[in-house]
C-alpha positions in Angstrom: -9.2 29.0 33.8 -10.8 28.0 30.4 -7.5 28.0 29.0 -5.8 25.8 31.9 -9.1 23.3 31.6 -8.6 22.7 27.7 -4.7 22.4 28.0 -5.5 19.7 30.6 -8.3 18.4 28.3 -6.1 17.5 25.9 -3.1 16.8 28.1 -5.5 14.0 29.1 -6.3 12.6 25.4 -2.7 12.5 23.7 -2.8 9.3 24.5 -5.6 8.1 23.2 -5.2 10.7 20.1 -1.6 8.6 19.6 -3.5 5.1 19.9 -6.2 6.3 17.4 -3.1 7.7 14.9 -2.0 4.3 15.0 -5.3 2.2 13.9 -5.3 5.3 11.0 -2.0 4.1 10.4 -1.3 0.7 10.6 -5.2 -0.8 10.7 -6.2 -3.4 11.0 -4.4 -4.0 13.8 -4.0 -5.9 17.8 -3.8 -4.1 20.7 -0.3 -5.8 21.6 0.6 -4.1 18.5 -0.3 -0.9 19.0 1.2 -1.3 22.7 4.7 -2.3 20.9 4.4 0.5 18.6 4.0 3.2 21.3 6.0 1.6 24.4 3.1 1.2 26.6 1.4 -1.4 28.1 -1.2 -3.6 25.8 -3.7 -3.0 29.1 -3.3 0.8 28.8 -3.8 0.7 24.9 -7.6 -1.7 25.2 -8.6 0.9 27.6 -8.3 4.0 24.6 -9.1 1.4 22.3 -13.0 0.2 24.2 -13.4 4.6 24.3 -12.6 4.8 21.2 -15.1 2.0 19.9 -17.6 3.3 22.2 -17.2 7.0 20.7 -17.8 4.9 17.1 -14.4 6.0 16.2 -13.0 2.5 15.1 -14.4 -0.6 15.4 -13.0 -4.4 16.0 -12.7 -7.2 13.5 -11.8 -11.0 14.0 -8.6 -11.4 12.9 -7.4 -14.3 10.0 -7.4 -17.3 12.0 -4.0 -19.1 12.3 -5.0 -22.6 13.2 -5.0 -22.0 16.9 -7.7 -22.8 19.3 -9.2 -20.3 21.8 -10.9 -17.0 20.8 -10.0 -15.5 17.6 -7.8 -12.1 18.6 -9.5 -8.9 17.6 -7.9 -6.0 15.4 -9.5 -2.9 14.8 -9.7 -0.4 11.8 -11.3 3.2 11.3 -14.8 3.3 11.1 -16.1 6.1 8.3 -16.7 8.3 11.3 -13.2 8.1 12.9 -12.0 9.4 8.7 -14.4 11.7 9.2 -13.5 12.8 12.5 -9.7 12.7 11.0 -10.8 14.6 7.9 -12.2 17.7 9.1 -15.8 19.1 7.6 -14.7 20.3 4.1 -16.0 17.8 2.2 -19.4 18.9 0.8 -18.1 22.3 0.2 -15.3 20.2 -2.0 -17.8 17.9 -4.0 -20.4 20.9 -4.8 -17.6 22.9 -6.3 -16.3 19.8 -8.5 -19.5 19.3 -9.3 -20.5 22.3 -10.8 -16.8 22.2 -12.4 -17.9 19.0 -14.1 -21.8 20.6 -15.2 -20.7 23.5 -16.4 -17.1 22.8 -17.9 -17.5 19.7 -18.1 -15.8 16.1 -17.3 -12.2 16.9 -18.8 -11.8 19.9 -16.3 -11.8 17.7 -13.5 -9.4 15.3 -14.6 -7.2 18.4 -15.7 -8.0 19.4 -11.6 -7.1 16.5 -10.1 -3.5 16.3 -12.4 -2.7 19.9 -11.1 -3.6 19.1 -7.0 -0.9 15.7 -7.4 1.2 17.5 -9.8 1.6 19.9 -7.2 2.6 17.1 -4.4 4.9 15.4 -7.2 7.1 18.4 -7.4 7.2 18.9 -3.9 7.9 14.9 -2.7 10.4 14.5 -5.6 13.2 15.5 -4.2 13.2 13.2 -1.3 11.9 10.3 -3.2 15.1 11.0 -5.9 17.6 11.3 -2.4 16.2 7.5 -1.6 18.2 5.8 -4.8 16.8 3.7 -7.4 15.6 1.0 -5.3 11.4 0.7 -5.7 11.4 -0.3 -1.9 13.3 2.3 -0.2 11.8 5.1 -3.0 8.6 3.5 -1.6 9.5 4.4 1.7 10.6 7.8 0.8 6.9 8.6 -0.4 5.0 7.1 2.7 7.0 9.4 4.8 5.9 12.5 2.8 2.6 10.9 2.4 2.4 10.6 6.3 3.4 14.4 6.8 0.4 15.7 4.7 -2.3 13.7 6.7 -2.1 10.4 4.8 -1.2 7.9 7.6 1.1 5.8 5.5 3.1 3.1 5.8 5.2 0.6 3.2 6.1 -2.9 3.5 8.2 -5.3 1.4 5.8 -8.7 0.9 7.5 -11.6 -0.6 4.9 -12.7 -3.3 2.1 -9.7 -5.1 -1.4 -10.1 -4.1 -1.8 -9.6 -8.2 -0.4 -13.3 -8.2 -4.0 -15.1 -7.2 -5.7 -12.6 -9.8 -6.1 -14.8 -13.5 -2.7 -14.5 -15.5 -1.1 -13.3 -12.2 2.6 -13.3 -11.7 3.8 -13.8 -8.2 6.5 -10.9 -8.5 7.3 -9.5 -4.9 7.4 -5.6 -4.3 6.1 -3.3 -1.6 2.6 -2.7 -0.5 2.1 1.3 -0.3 -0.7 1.6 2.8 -2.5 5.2 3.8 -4.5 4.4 6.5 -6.1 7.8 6.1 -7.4 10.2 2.9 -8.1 13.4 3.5 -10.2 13.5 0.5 -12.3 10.0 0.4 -15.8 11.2 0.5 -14.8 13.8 -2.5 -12.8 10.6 -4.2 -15.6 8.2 -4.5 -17.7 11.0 -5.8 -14.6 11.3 -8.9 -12.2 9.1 -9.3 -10.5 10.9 -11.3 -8.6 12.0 -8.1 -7.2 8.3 -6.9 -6.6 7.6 -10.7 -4.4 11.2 -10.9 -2.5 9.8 -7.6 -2.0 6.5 -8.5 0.0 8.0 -12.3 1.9 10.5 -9.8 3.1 7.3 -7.8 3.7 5.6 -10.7 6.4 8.6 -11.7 7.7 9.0 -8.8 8.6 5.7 -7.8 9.7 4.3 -11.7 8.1 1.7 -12.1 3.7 0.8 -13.3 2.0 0.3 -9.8 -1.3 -1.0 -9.1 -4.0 0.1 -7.1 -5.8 -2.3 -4.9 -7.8 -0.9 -2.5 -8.9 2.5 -1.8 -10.7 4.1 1.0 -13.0 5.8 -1.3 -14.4 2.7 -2.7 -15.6 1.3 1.1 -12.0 -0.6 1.9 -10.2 0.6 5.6 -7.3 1.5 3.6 -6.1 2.5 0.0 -3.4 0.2 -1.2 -0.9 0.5 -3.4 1.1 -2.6 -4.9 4.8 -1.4 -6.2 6.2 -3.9 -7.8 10.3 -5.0 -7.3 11.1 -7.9 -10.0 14.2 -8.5 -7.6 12.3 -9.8 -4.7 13.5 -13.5 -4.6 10.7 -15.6 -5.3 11.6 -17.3 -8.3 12.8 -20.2 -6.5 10.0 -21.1 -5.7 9.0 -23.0 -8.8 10.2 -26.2 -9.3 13.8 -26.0 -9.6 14.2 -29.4 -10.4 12.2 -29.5 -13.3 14.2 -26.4 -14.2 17.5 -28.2 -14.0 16.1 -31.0 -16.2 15.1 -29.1 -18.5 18.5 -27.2 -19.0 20.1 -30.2 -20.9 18.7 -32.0 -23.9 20.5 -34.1 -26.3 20.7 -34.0 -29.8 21.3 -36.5 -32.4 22.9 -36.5 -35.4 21.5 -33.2 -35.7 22.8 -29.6 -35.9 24.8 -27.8 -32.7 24.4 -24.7 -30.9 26.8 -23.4 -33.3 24.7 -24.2 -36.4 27.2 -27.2 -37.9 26.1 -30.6 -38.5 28.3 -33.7 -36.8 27.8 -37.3 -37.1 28.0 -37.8 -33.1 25.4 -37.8 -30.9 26.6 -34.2 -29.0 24.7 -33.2 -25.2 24.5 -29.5 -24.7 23.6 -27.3 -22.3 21.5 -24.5 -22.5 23.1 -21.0 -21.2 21.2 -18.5 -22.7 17.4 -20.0 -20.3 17.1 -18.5 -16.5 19.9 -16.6 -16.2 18.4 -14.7 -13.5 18.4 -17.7 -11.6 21.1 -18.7 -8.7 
């Protein structure tokens, strides 16, 4: 009878397990997005979504305003509890040991730790990442999925201009932001870094190209966030084309050509070697 009551026990809370993966996953984010993610109704997700607020599990946020009038809609994240309660109850056990790693062998052992546990996943998500093709976006894609199966909650979405493009000296290359709505290893992490800087070099190598970390969980944020950057995103067009054309042509007097020979006409040329990775 024990064994019929727990099976029915958590018969009861897939649901609300599934709506709690979700917020992990995709935080911060709506109730009608949740509902569209796991074909239910947005009524039956804000009922697992109050329980799970109430239990201190995740908690809701406003979200960015649009303009509109009325109430601003809500979106919820994963409070440190709810990683916690995704985490399991390893992590002082993990920080002592690392700590008397770092006292006793000192700080260079660590680091030399932290390259062997994401060496380890390298080897193993290579493969797949390599079976994706060259393309930064769907190699990206490749590594959330095998991100996702170890516990990572992650996701990857193409965005059109880089968040690194409001930072000073910025360029507004597009890529892919790499989310993982969950770390199994936060509390541990923002005790040594040394363990999101080892897995930010893995990503690096796996996916080809100098990423850039964000945002981690570690460091207080709801997610860690990867930016993967894909120079072929179109957002060049974007600036000022019409200064661009003008500045294509210039005329030239009595002066030398392209070519490097002088004439006595006045000769208009036209640049071919500027922008030509533009349309």
């Amino acid at each position: 009878m024990q064994i019929e009551g727990e099976t029915r026990r958590e018969a009861t809370d897939a649901p609300r397990d599934r709506v709690f993966a979700a917020v992990l996953e995709h935080g911060p984010v709506s109730a009608a997005s949740v509902a569209g993610r796991l074909g239910v109704t947005p009524a039956a997700v804000r009922r697992h979504l109050e329980t799970l607020s109430d239990e201190g599990l995740i908690e809701p946020r406003s979200a960015p305003t649009t303009g509109r009038r009325g109430r601003p809609a809500r979106v919820f994240v994963a409070t440190e509890r709810g990683q916690g309660a995704a985490r399991g109850d390893y992590d002082l056990l993990a920080v002592a040991a690392l700590e008397y790693l770092d006292a006793h062998v000192g700080p260079d052992a660590v680091r030399d730790f932290a390259e062997q546990r994401f060496g380890d996943l390298e080897r193993r998500y290579a493969p797949v990442v390599e079976a994706a093709g060259p393309d930064p976006r769907e190699r990206a894609k490749a590594l959330a999925g095998q991100l996702s199966a170890d516990g990572f909650a992650a996701s990857a979405r193409t965005v059109a201009v880089s968040p690194l493009a409001a930072r000073p000296g910025g360029s507004p290359v597009g890529g892919v932001q790499l989310c993982q709505g969950h770390c199994p290893v936060h509390a541990v992490a923002a005790r040594f870094p040394q363990l999101c800087e080892a897995e930010t070099r893995v990503f690096s190598r796996l996916l080809g190209v100098h990423v850039q970390r964000l945002a981690t969980i570690a460091h207080g944020e709801h997610v860690c966030t990867t930016f993967v950057p894909t120079p072929d995103v179109p957002v060049r067009n974007t600036s000022r084309p019409s200064r661009l054309a003008a500045g294509e042509r210039r005329t030239r007097t009595a002066g030398t050509t392209a070519a490097g020979t002088t004439t006595g006409t006045s000769t208009t040329t036209t640049s071919s070697t500027v922008r030509k990775d533009l349309p």
